[in-house]
HTML snippet that shows the backbone in 3Dmol.js (N, CA, C, O; Angstrom):
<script src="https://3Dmol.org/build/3Dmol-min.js"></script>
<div id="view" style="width:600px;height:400px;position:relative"></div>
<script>
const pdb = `
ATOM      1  N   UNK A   1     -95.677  13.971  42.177  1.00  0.00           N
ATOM      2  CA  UNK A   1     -96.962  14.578  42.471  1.00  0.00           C
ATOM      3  C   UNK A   1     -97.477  13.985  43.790  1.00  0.00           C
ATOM      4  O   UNK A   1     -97.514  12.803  44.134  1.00  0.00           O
ATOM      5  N   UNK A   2     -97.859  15.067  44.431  1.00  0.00           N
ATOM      6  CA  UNK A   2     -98.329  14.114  46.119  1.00  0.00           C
ATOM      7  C   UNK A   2     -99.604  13.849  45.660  1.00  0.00           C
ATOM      8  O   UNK A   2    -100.044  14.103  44.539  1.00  0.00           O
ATOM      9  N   UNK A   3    -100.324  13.187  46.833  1.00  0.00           N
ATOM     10  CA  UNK A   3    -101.229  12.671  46.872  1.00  0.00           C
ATOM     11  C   UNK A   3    -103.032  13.480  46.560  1.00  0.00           C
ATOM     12  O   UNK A   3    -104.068  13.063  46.042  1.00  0.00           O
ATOM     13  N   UNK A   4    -102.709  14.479  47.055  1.00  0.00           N
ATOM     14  CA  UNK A   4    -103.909  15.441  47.311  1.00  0.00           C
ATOM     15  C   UNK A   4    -103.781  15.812  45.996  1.00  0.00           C
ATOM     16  O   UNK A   4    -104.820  16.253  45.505  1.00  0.00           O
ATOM     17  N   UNK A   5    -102.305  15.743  44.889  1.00  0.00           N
ATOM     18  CA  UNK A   5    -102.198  17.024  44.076  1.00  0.00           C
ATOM     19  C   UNK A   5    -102.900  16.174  42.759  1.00  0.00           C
ATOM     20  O   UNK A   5    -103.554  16.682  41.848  1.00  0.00           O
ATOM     21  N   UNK A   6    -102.480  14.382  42.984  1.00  0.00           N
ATOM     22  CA  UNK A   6    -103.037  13.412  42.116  1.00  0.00           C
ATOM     23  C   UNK A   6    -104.972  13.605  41.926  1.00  0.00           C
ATOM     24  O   UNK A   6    -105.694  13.511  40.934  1.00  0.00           O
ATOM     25  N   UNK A   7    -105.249  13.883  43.280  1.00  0.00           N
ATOM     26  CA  UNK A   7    -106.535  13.782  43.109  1.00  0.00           C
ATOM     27  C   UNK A   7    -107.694  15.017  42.863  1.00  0.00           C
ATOM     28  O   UNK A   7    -108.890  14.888  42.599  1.00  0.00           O
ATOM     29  N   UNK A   8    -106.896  16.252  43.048  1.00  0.00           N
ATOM     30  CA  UNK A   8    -107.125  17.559  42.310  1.00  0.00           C
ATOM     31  C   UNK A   8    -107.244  17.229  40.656  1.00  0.00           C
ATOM     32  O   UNK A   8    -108.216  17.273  39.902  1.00  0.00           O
ATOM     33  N   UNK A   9    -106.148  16.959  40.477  1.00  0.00           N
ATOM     34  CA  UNK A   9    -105.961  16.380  38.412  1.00  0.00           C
ATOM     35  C   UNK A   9    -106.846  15.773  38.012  1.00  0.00           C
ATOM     36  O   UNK A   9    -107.398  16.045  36.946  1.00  0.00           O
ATOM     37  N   UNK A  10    -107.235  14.676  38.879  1.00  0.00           N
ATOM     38  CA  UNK A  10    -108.025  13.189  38.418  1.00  0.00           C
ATOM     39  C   UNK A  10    -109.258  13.961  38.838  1.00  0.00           C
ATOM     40  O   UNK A  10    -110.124  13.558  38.062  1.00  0.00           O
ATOM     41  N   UNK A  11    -109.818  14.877  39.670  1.00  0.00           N
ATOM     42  CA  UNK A  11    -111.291  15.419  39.647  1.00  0.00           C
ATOM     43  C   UNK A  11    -111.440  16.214  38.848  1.00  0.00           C
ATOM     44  O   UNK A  11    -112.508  16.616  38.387  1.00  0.00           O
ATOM     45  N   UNK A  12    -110.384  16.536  38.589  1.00  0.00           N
ATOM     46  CA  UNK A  12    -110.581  17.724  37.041  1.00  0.00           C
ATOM     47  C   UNK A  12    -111.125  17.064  36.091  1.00  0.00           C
ATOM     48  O   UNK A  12    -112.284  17.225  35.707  1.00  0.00           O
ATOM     49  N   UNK A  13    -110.438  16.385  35.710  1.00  0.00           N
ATOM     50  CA  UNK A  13    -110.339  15.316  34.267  1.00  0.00           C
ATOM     51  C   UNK A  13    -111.966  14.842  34.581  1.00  0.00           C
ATOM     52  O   UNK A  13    -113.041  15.216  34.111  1.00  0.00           O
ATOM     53  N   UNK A  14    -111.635  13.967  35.475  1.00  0.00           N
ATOM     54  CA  UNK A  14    -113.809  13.687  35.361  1.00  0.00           C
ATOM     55  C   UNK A  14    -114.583  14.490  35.203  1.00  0.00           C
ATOM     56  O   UNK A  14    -115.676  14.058  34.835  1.00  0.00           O
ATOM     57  N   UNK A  15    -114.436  16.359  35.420  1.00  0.00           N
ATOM     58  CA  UNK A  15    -115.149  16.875  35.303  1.00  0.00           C
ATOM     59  C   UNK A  15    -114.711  17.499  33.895  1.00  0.00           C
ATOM     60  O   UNK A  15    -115.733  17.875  33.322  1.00  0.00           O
ATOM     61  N   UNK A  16    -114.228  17.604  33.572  1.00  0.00           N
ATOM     62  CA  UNK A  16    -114.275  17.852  32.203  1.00  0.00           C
ATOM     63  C   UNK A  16    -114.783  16.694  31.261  1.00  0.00           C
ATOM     64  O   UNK A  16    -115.646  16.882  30.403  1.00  0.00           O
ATOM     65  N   UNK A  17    -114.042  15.218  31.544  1.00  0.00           N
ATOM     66  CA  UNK A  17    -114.977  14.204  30.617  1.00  0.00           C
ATOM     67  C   UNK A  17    -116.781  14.377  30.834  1.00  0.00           C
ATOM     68  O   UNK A  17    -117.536  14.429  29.863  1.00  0.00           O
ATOM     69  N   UNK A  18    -117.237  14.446  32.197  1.00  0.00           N
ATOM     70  CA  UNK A  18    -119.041  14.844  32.403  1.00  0.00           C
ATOM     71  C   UNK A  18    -119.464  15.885  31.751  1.00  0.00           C
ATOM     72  O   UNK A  18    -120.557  15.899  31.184  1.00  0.00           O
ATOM     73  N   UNK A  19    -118.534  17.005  31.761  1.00  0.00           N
ATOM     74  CA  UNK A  19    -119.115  18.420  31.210  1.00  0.00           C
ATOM     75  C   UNK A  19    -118.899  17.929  29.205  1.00  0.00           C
ATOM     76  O   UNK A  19    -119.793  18.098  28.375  1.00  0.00           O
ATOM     77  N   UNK A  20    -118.120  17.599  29.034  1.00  0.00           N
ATOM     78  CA  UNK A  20    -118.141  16.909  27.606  1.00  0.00           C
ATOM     79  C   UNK A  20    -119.293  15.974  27.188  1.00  0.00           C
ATOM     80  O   UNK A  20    -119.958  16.032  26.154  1.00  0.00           O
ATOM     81  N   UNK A  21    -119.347  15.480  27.764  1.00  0.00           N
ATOM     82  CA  UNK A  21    -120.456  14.411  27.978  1.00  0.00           C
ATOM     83  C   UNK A  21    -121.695  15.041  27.993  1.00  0.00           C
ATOM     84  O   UNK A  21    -122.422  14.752  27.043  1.00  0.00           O
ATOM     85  N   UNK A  22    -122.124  15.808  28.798  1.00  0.00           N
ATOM     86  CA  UNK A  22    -123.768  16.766  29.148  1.00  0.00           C
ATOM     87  C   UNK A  22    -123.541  17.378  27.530  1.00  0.00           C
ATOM     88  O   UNK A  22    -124.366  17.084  26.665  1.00  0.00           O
ATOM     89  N   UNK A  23    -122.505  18.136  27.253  1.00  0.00           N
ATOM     90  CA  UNK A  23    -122.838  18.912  26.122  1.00  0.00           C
ATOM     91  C   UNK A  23    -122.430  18.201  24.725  1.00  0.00           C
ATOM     92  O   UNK A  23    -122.861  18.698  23.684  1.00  0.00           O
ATOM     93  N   UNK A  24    -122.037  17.649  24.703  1.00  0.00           N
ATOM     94  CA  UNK A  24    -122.281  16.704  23.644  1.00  0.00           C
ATOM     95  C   UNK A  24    -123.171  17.180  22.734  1.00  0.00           C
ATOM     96  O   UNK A  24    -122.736  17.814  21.773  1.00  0.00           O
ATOM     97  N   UNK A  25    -124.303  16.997  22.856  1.00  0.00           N
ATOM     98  CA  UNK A  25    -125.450  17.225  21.823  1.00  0.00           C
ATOM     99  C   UNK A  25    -126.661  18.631  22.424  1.00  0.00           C
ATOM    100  O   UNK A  25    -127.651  18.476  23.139  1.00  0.00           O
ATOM    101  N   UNK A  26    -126.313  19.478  22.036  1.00  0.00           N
ATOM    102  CA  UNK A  26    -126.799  21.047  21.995  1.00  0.00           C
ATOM    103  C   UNK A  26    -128.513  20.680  22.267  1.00  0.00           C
ATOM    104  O   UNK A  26    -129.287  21.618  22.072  1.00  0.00           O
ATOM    105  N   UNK A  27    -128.835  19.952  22.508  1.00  0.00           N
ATOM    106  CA  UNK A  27    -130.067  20.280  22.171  1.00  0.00           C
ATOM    107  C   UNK A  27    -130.641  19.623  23.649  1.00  0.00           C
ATOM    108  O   UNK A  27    -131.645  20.103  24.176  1.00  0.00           O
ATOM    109  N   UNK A  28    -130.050  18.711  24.135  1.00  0.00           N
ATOM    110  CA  UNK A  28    -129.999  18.066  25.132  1.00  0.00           C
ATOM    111  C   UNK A  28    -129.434  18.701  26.603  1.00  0.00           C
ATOM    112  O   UNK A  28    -130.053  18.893  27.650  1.00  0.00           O
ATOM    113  N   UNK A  29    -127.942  18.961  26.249  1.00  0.00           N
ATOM    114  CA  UNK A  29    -127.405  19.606  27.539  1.00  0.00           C
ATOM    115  C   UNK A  29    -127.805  20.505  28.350  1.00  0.00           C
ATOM    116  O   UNK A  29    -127.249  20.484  29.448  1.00  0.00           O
ATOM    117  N   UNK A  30    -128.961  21.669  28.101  1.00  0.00           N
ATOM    118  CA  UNK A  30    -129.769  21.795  29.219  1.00  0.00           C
ATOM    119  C   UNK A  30    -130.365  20.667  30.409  1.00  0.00           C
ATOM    120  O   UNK A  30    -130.387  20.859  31.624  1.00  0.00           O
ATOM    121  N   UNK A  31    -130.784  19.577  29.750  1.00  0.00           N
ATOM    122  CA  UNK A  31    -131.131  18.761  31.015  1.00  0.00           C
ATOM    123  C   UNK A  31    -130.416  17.694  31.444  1.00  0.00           C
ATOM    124  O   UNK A  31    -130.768  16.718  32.107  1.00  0.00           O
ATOM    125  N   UNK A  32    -128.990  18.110  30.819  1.00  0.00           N
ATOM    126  CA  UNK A  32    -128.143  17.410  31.758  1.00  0.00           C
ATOM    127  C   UNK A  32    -126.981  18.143  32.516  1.00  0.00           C
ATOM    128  O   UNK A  32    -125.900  17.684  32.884  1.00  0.00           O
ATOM    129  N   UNK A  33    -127.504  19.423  32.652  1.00  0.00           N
ATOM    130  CA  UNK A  33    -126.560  20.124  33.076  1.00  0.00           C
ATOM    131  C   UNK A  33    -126.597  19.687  34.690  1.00  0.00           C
ATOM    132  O   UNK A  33    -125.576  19.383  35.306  1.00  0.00           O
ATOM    133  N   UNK A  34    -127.560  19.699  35.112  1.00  0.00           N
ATOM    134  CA  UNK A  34    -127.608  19.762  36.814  1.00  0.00           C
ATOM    135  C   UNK A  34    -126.804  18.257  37.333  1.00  0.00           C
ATOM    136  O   UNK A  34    -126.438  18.009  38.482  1.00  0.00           O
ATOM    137  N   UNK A  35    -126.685  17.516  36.320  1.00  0.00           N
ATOM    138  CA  UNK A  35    -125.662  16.548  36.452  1.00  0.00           C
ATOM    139  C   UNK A  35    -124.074  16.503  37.170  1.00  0.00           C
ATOM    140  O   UNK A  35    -123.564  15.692  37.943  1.00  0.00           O
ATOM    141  N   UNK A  36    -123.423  18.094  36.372  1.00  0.00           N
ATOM    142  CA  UNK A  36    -122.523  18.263  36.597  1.00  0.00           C
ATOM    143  C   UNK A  36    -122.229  18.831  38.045  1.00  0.00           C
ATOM    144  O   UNK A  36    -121.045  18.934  38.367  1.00  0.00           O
ATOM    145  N   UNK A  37    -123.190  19.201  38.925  1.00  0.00           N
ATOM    146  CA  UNK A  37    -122.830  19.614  40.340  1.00  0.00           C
ATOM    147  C   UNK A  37    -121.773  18.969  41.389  1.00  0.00           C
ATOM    148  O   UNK A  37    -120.945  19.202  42.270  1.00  0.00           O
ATOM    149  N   UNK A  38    -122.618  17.704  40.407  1.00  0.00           N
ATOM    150  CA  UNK A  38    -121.584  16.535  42.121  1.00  0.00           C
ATOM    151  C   UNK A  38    -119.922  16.765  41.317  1.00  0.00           C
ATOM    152  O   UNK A  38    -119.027  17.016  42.124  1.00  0.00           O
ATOM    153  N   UNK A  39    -119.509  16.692  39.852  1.00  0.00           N
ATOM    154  CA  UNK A  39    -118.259  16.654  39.655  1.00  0.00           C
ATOM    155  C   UNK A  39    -117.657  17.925  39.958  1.00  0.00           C
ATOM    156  O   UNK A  39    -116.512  18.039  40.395  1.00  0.00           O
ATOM    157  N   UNK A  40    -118.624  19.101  39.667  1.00  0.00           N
ATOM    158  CA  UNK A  40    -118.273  20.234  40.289  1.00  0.00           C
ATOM    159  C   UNK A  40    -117.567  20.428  41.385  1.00  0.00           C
ATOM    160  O   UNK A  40    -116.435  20.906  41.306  1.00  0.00           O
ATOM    161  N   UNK A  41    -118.079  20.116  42.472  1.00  0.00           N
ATOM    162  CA  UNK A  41    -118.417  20.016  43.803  1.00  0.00           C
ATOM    163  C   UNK A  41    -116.718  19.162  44.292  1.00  0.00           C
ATOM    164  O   UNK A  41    -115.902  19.846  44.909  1.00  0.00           O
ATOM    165  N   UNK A  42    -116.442  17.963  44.000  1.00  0.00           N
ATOM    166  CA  UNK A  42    -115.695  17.274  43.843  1.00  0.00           C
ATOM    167  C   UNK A  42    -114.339  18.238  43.566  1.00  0.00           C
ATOM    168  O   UNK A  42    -113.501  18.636  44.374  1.00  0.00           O
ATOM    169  N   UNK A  43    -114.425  18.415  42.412  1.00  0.00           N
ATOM    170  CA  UNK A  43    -112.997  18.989  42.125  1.00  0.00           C
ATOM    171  C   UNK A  43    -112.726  20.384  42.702  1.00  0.00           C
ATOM    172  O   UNK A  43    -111.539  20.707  42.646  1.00  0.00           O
ATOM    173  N   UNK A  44    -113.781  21.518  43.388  1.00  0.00           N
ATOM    174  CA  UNK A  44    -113.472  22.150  44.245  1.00  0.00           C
ATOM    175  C   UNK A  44    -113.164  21.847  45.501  1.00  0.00           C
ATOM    176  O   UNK A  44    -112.537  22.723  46.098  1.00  0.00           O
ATOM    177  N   UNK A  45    -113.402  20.912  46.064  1.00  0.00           N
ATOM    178  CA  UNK A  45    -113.492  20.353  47.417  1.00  0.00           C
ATOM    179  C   UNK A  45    -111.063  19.983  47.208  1.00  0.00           C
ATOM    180  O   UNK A  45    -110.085  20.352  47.858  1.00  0.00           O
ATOM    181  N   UNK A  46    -111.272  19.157  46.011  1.00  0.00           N
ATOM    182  CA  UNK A  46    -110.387  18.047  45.953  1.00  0.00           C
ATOM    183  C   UNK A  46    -109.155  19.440  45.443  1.00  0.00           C
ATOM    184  O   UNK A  46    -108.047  19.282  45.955  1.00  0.00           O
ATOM    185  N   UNK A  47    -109.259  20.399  44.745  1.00  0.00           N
ATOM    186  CA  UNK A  47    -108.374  21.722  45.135  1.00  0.00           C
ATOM    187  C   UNK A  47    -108.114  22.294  46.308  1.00  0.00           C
ATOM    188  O   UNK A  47    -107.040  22.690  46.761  1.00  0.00           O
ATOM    189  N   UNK A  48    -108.960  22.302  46.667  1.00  0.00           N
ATOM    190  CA  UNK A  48    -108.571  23.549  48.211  1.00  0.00           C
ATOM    191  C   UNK A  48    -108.219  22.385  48.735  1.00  0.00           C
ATOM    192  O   UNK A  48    -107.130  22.820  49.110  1.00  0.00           O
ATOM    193  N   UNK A  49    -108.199  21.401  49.048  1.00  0.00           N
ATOM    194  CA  UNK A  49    -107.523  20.217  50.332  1.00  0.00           C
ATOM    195  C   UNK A  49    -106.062  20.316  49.875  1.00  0.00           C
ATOM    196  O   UNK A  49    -105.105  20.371  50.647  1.00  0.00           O
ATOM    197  N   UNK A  50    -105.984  20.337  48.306  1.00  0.00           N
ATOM    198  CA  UNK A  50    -104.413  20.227  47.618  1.00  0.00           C
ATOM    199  C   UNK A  50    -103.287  21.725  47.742  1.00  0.00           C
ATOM    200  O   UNK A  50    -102.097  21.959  47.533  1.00  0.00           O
ATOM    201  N   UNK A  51    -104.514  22.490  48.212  1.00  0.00           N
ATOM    202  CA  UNK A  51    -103.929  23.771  47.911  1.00  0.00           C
ATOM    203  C   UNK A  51    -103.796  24.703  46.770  1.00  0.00           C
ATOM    204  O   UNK A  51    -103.044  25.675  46.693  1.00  0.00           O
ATOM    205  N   UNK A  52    -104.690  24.235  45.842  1.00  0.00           N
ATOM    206  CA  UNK A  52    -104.153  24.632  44.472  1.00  0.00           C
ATOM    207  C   UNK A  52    -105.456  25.614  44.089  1.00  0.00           C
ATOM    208  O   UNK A  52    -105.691  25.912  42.917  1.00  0.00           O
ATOM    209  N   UNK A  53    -106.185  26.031  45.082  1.00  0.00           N
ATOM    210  CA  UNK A  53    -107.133  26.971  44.578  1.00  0.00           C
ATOM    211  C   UNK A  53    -106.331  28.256  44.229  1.00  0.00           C
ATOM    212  O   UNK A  53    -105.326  28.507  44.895  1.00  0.00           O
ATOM    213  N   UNK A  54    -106.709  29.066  43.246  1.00  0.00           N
ATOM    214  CA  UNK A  54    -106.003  29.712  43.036  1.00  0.00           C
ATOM    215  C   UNK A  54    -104.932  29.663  42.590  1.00  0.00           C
ATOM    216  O   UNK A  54    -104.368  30.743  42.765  1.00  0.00           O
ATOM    217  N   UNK A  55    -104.411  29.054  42.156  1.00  0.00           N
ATOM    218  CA  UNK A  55    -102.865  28.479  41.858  1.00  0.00           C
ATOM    219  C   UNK A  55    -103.210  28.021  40.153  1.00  0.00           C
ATOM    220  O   UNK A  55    -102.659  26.957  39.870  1.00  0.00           O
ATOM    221  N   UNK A  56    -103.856  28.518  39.227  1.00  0.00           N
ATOM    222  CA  UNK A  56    -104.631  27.587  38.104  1.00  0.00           C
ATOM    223  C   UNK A  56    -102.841  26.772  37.129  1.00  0.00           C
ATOM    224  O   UNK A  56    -102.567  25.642  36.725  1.00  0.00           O
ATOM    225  N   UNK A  57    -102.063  28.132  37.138  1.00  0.00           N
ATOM    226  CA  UNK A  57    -100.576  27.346  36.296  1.00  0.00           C
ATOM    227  C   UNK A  57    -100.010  25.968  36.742  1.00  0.00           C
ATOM    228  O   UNK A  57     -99.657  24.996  36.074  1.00  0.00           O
ATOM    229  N   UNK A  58    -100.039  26.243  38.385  1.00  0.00           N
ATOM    230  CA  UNK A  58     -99.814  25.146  38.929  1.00  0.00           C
ATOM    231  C   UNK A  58    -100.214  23.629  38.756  1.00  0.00           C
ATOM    232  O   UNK A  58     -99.528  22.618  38.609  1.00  0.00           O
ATOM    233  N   UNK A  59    -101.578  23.840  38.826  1.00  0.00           N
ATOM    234  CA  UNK A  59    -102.782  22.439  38.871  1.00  0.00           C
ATOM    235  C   UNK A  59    -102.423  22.437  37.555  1.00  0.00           C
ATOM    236  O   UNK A  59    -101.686  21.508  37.226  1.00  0.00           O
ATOM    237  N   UNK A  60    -102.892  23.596  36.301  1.00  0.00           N
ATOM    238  CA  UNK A  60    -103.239  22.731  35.074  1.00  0.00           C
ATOM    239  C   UNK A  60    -101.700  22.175  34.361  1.00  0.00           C
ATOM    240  O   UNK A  60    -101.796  21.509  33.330  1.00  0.00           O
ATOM    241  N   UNK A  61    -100.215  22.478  34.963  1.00  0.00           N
ATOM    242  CA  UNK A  61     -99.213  21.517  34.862  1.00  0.00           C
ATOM    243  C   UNK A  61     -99.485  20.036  35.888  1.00  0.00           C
ATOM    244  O   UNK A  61     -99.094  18.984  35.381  1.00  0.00           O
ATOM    245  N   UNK A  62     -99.916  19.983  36.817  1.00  0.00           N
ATOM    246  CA  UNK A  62    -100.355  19.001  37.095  1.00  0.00           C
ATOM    247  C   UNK A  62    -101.134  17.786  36.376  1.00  0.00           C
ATOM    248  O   UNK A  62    -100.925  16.574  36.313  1.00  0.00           O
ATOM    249  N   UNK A  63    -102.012  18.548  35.919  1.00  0.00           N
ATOM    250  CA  UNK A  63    -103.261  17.977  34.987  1.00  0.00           C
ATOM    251  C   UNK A  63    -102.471  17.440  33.586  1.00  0.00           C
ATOM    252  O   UNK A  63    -102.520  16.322  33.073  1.00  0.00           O
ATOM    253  N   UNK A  64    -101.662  18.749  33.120  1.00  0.00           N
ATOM    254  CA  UNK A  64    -100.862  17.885  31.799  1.00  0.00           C
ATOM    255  C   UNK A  64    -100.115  16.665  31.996  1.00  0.00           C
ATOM    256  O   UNK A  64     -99.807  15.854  31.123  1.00  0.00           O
ATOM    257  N   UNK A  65     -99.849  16.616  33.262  1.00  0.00           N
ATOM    258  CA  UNK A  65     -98.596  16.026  33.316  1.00  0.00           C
ATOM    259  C   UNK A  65     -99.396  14.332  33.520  1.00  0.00           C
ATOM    260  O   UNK A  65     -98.843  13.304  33.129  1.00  0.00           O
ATOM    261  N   UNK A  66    -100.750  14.360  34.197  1.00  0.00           N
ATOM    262  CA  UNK A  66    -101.478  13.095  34.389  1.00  0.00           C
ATOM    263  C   UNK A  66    -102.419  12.745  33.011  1.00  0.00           C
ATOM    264  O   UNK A  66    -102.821  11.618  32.722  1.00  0.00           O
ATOM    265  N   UNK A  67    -102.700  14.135  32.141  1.00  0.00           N
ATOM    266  CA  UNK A  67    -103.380  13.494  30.776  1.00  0.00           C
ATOM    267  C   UNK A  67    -102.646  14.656  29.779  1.00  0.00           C
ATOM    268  O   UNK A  67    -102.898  15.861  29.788  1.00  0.00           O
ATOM    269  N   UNK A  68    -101.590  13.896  28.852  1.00  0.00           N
ATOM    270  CA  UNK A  68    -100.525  15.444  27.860  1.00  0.00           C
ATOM    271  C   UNK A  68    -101.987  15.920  26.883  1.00  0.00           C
ATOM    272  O   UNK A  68    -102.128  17.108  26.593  1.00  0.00           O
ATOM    273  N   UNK A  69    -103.061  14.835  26.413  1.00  0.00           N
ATOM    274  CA  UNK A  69    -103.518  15.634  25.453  1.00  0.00           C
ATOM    275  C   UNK A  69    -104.289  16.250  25.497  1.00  0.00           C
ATOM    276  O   UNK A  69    -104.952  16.643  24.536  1.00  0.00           O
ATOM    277  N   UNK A  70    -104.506  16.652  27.168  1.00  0.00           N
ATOM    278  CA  UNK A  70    -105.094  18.212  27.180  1.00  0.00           C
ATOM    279  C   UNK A  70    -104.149  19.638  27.075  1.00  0.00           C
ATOM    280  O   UNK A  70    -104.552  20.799  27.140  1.00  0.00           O
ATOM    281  N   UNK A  71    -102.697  19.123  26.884  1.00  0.00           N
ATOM    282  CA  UNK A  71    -101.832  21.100  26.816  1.00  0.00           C
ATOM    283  C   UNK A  71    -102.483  21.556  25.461  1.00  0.00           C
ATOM    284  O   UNK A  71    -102.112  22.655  25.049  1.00  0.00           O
ATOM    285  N   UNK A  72    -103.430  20.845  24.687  1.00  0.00           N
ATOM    286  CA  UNK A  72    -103.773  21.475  23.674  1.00  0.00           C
ATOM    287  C   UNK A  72    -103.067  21.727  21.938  1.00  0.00           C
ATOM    288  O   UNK A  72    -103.415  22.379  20.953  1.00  0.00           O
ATOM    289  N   UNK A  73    -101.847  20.744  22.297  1.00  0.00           N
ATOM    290  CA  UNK A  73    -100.969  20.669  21.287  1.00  0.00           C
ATOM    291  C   UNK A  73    -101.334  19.559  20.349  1.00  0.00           C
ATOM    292  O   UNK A  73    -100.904  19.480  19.199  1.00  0.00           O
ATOM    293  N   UNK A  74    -102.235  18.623  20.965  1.00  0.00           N
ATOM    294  CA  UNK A  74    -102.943  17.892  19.508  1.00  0.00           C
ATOM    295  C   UNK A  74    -102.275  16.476  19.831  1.00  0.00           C
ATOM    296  O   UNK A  74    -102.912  15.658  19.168  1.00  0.00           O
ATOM    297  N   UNK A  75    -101.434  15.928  20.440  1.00  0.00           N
ATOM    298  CA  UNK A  75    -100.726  15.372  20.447  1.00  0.00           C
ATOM    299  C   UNK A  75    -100.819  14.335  21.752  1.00  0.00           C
ATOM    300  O   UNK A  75     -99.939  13.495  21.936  1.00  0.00           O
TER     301      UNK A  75
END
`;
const viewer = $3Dmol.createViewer("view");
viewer.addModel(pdb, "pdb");
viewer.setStyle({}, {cartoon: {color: "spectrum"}});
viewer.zoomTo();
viewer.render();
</script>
């Protein structure tokens, strides 16, 4: 995995742990939504430098390959 493609994965992953995090508790995550901009922001920035906008099969084998127990297999 090159370098740009490591840090596409790894801005994903934070933004999915923050967006987990804000919504957590339903009752709350309205006011922590505006939280999530900067990780937003981040992992679009940290795609298009990698090339992988658009490319989603690509990145999210990337992404498995830096955390497996997101392919969703439980495991």
């Amino acid at each position: 995995m090159r370098k740009d493609e490591l840090a596409a994965a790894q801005a994903y992953v934070r933004l999915l742990e923050a967006t987990r995090a804000a919504l957590s508790d339903p009752d709350d995550g309205p006011l922590f939504m505006p939280l999530l901009a900067a990780p937003i922001e981040e992992a679009d920035a940290a795609l298009r430098q990698a090339g992988l906008s658009g490319n989603e099969s690509q990145f999210f084998d990337l992404v498995r390959s830096l955390q497996p127990s997101l392919s969703g297999s439980g495991h």
